[in-house]
C-alpha positions as a Markdown table, in Angstrom:
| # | Residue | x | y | z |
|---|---|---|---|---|
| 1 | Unk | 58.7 | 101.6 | 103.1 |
| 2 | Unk | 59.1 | 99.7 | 106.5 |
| 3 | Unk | 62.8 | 98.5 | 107.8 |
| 4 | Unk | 63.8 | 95.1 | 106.3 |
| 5 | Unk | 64.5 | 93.6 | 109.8 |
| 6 | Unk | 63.2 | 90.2 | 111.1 |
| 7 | Unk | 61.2 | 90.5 | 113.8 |
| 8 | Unk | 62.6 | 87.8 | 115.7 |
| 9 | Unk | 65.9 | 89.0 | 116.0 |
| 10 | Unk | 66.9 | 90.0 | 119.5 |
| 11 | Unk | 68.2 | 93.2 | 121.5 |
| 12 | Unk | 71.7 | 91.4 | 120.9 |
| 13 | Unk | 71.7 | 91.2 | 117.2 |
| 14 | Unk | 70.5 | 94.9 | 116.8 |
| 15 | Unk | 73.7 | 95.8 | 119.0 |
| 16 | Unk | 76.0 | 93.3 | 117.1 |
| 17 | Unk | 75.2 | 94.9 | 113.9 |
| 18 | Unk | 75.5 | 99.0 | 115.2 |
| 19 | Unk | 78.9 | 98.0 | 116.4 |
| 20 | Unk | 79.9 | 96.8 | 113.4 |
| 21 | Unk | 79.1 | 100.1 | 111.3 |
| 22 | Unk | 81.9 | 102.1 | 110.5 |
| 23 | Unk | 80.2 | 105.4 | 111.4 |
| 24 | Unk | 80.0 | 106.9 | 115.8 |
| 25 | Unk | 76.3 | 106.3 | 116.4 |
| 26 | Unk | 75.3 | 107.7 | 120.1 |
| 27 | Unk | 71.4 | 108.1 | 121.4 |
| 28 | Unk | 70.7 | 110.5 | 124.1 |
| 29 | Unk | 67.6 | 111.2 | 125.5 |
| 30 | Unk | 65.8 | 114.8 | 125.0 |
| 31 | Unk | 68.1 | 116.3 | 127.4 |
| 32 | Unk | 71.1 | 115.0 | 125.3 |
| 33 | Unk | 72.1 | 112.5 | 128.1 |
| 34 | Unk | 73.8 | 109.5 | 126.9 |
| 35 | Unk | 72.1 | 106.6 | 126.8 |
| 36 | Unk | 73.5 | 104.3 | 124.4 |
| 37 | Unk | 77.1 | 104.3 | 122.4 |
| 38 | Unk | 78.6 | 102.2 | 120.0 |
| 39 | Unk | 81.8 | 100.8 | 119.3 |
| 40 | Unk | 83.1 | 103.3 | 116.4 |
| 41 | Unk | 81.5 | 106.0 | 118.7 |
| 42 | Unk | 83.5 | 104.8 | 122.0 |
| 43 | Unk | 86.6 | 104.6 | 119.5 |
| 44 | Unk | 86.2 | 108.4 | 118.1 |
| 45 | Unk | 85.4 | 109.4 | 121.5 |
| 46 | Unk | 88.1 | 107.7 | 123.8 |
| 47 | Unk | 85.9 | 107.5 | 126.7 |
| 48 | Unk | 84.9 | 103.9 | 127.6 |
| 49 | Unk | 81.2 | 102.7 | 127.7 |
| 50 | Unk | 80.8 | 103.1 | 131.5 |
| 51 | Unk | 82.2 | 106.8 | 131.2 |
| 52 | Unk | 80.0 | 108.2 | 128.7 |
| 53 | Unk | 77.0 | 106.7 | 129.8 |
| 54 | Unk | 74.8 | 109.3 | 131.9 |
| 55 | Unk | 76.6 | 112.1 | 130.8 |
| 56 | Unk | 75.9 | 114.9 | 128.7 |
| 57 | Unk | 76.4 | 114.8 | 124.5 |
| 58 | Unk | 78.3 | 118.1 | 124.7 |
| 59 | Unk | 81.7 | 116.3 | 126.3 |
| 60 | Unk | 81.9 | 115.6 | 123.2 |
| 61 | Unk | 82.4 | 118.6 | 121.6 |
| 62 | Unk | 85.1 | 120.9 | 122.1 |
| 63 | Unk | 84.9 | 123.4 | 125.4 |
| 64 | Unk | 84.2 | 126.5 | 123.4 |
| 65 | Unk | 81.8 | 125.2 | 121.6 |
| 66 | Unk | 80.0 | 123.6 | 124.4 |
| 67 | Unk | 77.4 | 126.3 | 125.5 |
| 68 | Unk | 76.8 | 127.4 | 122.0 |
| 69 | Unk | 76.8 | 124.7 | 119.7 |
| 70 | Unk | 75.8 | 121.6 | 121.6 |
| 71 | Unk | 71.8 | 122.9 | 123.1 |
| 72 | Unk | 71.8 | 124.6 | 119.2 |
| 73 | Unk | 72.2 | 121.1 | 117.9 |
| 74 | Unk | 69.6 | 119.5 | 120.5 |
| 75 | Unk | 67.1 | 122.0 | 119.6 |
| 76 | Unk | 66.8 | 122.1 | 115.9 |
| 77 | Unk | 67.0 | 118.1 | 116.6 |
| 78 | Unk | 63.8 | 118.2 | 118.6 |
| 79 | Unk | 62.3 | 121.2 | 116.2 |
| 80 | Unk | 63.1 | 120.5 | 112.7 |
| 81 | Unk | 63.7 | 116.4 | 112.7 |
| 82 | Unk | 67.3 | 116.5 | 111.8 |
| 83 | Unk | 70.7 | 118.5 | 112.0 |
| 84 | Unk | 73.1 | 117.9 | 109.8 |
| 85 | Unk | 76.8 | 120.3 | 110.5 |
| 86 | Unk | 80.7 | 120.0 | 110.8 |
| 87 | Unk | 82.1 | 120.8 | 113.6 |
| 88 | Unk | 85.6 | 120.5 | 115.9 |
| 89 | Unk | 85.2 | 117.5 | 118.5 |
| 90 | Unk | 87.5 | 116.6 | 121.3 |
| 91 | Unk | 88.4 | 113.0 | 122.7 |
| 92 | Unk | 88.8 | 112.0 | 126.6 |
| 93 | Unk | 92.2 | 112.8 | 126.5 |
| 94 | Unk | 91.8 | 117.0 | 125.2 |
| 95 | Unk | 93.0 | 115.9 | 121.7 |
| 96 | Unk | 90.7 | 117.2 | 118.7 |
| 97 | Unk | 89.7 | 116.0 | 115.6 |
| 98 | Unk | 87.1 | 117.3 | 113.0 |
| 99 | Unk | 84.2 | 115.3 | 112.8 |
| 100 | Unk | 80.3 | 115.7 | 110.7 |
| 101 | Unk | 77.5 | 115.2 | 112.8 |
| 102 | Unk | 73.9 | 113.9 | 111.6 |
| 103 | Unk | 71.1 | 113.6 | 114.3 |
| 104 | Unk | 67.2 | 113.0 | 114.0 |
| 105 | Unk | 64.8 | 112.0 | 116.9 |
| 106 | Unk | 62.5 | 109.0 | 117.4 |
| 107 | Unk | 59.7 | 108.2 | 119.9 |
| 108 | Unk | 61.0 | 106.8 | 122.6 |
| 109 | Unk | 59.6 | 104.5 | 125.7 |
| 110 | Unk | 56.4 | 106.4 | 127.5 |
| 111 | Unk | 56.4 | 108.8 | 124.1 |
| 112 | Unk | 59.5 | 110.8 | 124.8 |
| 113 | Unk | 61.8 | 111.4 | 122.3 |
| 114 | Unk | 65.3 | 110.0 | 121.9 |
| 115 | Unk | 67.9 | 111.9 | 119.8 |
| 116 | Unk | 70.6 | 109.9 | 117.5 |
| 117 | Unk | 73.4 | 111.1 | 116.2 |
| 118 | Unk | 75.8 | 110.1 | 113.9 |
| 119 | Unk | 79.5 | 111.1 | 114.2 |
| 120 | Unk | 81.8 | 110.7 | 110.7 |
| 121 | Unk | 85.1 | 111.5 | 111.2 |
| 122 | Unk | 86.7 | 114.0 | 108.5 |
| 123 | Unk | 90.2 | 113.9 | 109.3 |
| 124 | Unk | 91.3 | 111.8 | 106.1 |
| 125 | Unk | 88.7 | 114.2 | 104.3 |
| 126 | Unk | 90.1 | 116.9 | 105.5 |
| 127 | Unk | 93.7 | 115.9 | 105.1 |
| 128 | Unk | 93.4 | 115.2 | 101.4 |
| 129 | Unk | 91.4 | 118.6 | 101.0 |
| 130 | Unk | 94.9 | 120.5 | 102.2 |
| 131 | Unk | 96.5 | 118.3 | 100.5 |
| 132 | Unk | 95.0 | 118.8 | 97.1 |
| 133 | Unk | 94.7 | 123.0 | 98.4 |
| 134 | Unk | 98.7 | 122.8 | 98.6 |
| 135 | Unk | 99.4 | 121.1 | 95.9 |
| 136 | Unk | 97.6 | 123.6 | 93.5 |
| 137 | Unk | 99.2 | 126.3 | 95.4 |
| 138 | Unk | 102.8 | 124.5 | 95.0 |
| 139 | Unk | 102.1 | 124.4 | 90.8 |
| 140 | Unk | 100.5 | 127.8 | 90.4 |
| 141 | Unk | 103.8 | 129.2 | 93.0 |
| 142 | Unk | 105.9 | 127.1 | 90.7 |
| 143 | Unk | 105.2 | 128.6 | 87.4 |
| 144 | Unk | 105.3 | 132.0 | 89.0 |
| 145 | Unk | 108.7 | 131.7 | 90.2 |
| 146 | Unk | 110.0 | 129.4 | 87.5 |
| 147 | Unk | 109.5 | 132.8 | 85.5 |
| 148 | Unk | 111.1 | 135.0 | 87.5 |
| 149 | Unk | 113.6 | 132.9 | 88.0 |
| 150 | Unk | 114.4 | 132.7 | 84.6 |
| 151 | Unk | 114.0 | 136.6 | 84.2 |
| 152 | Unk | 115.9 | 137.5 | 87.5 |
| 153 | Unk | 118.9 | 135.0 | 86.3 |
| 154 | Unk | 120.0 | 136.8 | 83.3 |
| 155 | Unk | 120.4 | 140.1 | 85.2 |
| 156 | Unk | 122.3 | 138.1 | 87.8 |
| 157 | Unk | 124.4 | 137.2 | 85.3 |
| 158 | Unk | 125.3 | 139.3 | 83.4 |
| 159 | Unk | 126.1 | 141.8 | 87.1 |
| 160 | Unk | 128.2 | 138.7 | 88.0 |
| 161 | Unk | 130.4 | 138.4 | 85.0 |
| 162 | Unk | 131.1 | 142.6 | 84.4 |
| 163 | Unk | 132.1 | 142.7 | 88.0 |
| 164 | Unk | 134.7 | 139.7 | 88.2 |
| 165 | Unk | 136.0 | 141.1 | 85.4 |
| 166 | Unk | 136.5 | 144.3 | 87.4 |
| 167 | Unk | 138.0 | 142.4 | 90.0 |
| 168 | Unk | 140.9 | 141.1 | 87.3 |
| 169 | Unk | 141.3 | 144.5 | 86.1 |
| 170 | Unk | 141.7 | 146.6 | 89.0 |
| 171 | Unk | 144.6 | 147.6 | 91.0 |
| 172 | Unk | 144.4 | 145.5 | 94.6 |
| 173 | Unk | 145.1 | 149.2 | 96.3 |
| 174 | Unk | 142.0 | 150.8 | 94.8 |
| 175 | Unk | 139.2 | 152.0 | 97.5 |
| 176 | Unk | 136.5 | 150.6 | 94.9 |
| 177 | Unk | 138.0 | 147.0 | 95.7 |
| 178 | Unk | 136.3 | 146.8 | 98.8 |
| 179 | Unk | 132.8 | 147.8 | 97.6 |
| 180 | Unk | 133.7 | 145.3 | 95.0 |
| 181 | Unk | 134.4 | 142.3 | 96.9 |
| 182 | Unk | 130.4 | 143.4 | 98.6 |
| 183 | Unk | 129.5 | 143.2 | 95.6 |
| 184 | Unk | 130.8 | 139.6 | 94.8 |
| 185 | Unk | 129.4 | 138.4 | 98.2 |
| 186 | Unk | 126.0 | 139.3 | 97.8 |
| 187 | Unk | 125.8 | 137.9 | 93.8 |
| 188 | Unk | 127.4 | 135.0 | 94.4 |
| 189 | Unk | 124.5 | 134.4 | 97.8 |
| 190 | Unk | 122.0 | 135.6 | 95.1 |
| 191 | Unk | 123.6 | 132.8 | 92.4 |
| 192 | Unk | 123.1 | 130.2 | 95.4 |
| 193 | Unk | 119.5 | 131.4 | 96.3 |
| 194 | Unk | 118.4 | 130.8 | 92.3 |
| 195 | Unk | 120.1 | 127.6 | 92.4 |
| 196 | Unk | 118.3 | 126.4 | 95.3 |
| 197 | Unk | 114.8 | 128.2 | 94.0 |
| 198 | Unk | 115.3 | 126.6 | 90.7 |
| 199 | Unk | 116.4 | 123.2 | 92.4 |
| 200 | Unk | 112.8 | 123.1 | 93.9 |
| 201 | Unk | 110.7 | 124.5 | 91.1 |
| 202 | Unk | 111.7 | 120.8 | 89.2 |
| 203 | Unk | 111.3 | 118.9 | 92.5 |
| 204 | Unk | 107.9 | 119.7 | 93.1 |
| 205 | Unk | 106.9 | 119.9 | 89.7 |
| 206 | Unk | 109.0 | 116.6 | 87.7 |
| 207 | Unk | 110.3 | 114.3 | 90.8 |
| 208 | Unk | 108.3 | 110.9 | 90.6 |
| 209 | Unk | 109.0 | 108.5 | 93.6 |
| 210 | Unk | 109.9 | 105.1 | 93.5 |
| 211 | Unk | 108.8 | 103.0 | 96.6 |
| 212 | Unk | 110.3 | 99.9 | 97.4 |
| 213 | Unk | 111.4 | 98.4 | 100.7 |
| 214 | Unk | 113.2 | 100.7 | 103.1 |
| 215 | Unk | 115.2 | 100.3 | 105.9 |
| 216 | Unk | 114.7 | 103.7 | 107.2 |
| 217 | Unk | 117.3 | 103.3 | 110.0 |
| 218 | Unk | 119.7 | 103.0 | 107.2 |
| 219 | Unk | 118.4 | 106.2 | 105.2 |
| 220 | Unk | 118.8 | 108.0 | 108.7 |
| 221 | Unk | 122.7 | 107.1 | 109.1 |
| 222 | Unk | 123.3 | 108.4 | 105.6 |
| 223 | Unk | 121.4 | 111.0 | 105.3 |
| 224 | Unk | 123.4 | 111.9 | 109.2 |
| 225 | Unk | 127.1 | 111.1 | 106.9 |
| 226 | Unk | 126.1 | 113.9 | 104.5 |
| 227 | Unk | 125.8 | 116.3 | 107.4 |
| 228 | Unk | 129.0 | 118.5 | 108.7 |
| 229 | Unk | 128.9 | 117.8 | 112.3 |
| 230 | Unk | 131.0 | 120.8 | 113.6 |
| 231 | Unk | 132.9 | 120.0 | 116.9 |
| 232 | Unk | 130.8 | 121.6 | 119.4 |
| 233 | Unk | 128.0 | 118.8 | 118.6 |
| 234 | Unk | 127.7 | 115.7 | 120.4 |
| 235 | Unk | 125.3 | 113.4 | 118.1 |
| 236 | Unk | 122.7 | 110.9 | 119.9 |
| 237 | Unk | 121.2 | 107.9 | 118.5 |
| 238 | Unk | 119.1 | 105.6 | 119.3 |
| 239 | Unk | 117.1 | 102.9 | 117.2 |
| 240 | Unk | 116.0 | 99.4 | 117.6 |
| 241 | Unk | 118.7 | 96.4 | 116.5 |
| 242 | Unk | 117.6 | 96.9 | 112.7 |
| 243 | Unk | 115.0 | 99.2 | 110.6 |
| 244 | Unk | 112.4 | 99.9 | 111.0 |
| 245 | Unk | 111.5 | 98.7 | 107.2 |
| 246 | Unk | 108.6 | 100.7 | 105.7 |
| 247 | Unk | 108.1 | 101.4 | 101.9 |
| 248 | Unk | 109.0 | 104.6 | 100.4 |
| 249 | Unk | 111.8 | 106.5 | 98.4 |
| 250 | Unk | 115.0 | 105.8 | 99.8 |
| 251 | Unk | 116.4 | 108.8 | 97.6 |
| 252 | Unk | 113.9 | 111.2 | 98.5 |
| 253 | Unk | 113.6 | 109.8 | 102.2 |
| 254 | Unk | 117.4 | 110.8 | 102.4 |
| 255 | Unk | 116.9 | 114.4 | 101.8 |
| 256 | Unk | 113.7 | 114.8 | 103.7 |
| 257 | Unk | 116.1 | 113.8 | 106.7 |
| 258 | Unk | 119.4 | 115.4 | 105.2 |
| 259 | Unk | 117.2 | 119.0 | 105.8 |
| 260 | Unk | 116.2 | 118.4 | 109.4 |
| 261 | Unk | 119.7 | 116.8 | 110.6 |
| 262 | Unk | 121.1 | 120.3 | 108.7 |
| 263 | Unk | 118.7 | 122.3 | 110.0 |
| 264 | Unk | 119.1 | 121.1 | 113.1 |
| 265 | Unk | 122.9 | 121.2 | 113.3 |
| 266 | Unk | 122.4 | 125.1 | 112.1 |
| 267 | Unk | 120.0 | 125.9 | 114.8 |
| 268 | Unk | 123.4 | 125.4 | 117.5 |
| 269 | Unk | 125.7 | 127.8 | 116.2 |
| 270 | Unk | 127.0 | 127.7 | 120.0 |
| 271 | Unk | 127.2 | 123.8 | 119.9 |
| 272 | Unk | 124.7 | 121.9 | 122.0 |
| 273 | Unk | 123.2 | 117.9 | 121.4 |
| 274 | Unk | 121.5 | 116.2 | 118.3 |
| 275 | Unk | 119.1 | 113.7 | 119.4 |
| 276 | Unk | 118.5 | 111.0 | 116.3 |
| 277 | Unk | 116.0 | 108.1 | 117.4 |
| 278 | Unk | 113.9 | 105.8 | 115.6 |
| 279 | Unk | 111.2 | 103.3 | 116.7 |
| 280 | Unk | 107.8 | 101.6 | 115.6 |
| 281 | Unk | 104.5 | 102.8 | 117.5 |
| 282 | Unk | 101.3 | 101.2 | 116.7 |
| 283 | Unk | 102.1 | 99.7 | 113.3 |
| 284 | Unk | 103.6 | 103.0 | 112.2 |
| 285 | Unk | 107.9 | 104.0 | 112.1 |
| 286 | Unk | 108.5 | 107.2 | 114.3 |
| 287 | Unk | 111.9 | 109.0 | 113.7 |
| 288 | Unk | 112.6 | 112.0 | 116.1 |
| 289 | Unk | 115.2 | 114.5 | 115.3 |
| 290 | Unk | 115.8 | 117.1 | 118.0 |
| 291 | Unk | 118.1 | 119.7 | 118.9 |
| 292 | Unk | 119.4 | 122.1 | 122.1 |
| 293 | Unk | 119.5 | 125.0 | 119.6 |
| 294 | Unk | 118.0 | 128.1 | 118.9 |
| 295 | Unk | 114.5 | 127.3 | 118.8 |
| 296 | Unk | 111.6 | 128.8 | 116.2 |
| 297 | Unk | 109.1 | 131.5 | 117.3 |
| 298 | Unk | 105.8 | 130.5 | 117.6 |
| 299 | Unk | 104.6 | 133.0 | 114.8 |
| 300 | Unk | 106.8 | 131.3 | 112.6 |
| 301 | Unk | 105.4 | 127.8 | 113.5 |
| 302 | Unk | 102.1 | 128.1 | 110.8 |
| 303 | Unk | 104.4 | 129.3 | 107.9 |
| 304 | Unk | 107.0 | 126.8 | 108.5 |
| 305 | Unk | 106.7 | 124.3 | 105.2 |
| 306 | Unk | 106.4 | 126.9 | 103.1 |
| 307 | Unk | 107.8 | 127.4 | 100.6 |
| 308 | Unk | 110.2 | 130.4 | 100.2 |
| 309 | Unk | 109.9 | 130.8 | 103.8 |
| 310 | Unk | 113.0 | 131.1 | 106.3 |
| 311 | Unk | 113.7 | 132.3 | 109.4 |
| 312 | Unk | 117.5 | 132.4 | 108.8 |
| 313 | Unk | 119.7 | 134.7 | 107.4 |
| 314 | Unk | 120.7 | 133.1 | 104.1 |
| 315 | Unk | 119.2 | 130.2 | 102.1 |
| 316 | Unk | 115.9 | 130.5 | 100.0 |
| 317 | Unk | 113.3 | 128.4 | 102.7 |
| 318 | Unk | 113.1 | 125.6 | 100.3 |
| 319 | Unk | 114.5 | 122.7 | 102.7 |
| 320 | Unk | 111.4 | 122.2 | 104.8 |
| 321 | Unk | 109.2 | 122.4 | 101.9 |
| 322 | Unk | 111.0 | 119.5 | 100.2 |
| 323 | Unk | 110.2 | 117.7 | 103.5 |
| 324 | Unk | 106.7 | 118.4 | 104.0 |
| 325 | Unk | 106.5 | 117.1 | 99.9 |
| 326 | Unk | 108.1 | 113.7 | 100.8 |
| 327 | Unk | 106.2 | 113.2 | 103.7 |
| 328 | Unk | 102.7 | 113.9 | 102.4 |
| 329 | Unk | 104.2 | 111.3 | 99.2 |
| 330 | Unk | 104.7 | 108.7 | 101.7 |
| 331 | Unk | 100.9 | 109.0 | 103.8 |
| 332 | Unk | 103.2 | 110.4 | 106.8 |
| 333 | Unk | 103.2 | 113.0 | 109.3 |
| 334 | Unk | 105.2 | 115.2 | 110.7 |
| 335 | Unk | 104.9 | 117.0 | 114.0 |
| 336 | Unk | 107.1 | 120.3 | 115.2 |
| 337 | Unk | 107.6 | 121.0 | 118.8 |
| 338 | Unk | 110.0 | 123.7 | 119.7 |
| 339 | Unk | 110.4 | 126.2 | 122.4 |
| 340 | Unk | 112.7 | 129.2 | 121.6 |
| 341 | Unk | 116.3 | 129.1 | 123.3 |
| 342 | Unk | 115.2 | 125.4 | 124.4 |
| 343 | Unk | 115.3 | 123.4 | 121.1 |
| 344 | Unk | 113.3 | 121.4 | 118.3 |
| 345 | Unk | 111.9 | 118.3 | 117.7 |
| 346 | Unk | 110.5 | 117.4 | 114.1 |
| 347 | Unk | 108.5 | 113.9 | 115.1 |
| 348 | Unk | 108.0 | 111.8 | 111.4 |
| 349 | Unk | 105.7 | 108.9 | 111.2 |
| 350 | Unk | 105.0 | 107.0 | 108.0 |
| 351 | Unk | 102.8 | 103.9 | 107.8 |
| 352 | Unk | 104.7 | 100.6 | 108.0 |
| 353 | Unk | 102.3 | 99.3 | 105.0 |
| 354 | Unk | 101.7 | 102.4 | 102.7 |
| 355 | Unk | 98.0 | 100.7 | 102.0 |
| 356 | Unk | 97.3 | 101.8 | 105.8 |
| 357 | Unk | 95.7 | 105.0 | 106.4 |
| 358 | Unk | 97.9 | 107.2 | 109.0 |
| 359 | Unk | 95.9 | 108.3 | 112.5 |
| 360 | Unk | 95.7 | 111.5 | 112.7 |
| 361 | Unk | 95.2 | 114.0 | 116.3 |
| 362 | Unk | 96.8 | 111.1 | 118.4 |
């Protein structure tokens, strides 16, 4: 069957209407030279239209991939019609995002043949794939531990109860007191762990937000009240005259920030600065919370919303794994960036209209 395109329609219209699809098209010639880009393409790519033209189709992809993907791709092009494969692309500007390319040749001017490909971005795709990955890990990890919660509790008990009741009993001179009052310590951290465990078992599998209009400048003050600021912390803030206003859960917004401002105010047992700033960045509400603390190991980083995962020495790791919850919830982001014995800096953006997809690899 033969395009459906008038024949009179010039070189302008045909350009009108490939800027205009929502998908990167870019034509190279058998080399994999650019010769032609359009809009999405230029958009995807960050490069401008007099920077990618004349230059080779591998910028494009990123610099390991370069010698061994990229004259891969151009060959089974030319040999086999078509190519059709995900990989890992990079923008201009070293940033990297995953992307699905789709080529296929035609017979160009003087017979030689020009090579298209098509360039789909899968970063909401692959977003919602995690997302969906987690979540079924978060339900089958919830029923597991909701059961051994409810067998390890009884024990706890029951250990809890005999051995206060030793502690009424028995004489405050005997030498047993002292492994006693060990003994208390390390229940009554248990009896908070459980709490905490149990706490997040019915978060992640019964909480059900409500979103209505936010002033998330306001959420940040009172989640900040509900921290203990101890002396040795001088807090800094910094936000526009008012909001920014996006729509969310002002309940569960609260705790999301309630765990960094804590876990930031924990990572400087010696004292040292928390840095509390708001803004709005491209149709989007950025709040930064950052600390002089402690820092977090960079073989912690990947493991770091978790759940059940800590790097401290009490608490059950379920803070961060709240957060990460309320900001998928909200079609946010979060970004960590810490360097140990320097400090932390969780970076949350939500959209300011939850209808608007968030950008992702910026």
């Amino acid at each position: 069957m033969s395009p459906a395109f008038a024949q009179d329609k010039g070189i302008d219209f045909y350009t009108e209407l490939l800027d205009v699809i929502g998908e990167g098209i870019v034509c190279t010639d058998e080399r994999g030279i650019v010769i032609g880009a359009n809009r999405r393409a230029l958009e995807l790519s960050g490069y401008g239209a007099q920077d990618v033209l004349g230059r080779p189709i591998e910028v494009l992809f990123v610099e390991e991939d370069r010698l061994r993907c990229c004259p891969f791709v151009l060959q089974e092009t030319l040999e086999r019609g078509a190519y059709d494969g995900e990989f890992l692309l990079q923008r201009k500007d070293g940033t990297r995002f995953p992307g699905q390319l789709s080529t296929s040749w035609v017979r160009g001017e003087g017979g030689s043949r020009d090579l298209i490909f098509l360039i789909h971005d899968l970063t909401e795709q692959k977003r919602l794939q995690r997302r969906l990955l987690e979540s079924q890990k978060s339900v089958f990890l919830a029923k597991v531990v909701e059961g051994l919660s409810h067998e390890i509790r009884n024990p706890i008990v029951t250990i809890a109860g005999y051995a206060r009741r030793l502690e009424r009993i028995m004489d405050p001179g005997h030498p047993g007191r002292r492994y006693l009052e060990i003994m208390l310590q390390d229940v009554g951290r248990m009896e908070g762990m459980l709490r905490e465990i149990e706490g997040y078992v019915q978060f992640a599998q019964s909480h059900r937000p409500s979103f209505t209009r936010v002033d998330l400048q306001r959420v940040v003050m009172d989640a900040l009240e509900m921290v203990a600021i101890p002396p040795g912390i001088e807090v800094e803030r910094a936000f526009p005259s008012e909001g920014p206003w996006i729509y969310g859960d002002p309940g569960h917004l609260r705790e999301l920030f309630y765990h960094l401002l804590q876990n930031a105010v924990e990572a400087m047992p010696e004292g040292g600065a928390l840095g509390v700033a708001g803004e709005v960045v491209d149709s989007r509400a950025r709040v930064t919370v950052r600390d002089t603390g402690i820092g977090i190991p960079d073989k912690a980083m990947p493991h770091l919303f978790s759940p059940f995962f800590t790097t401290k020495t009490k608490g059950a790791g379920v803070g961060l794994a709240k957060v990460y919850i309320v900001v998928e919830e909200h079609s946010g982001q979060i970004e960590v960036k810490s360097r140990v014995d320097r400090g932390t800096a969780f970076v949350v953006t939500f959209p300011l209209d939850r209808r608007q997809r968030p950008r992702r690899g910026d």
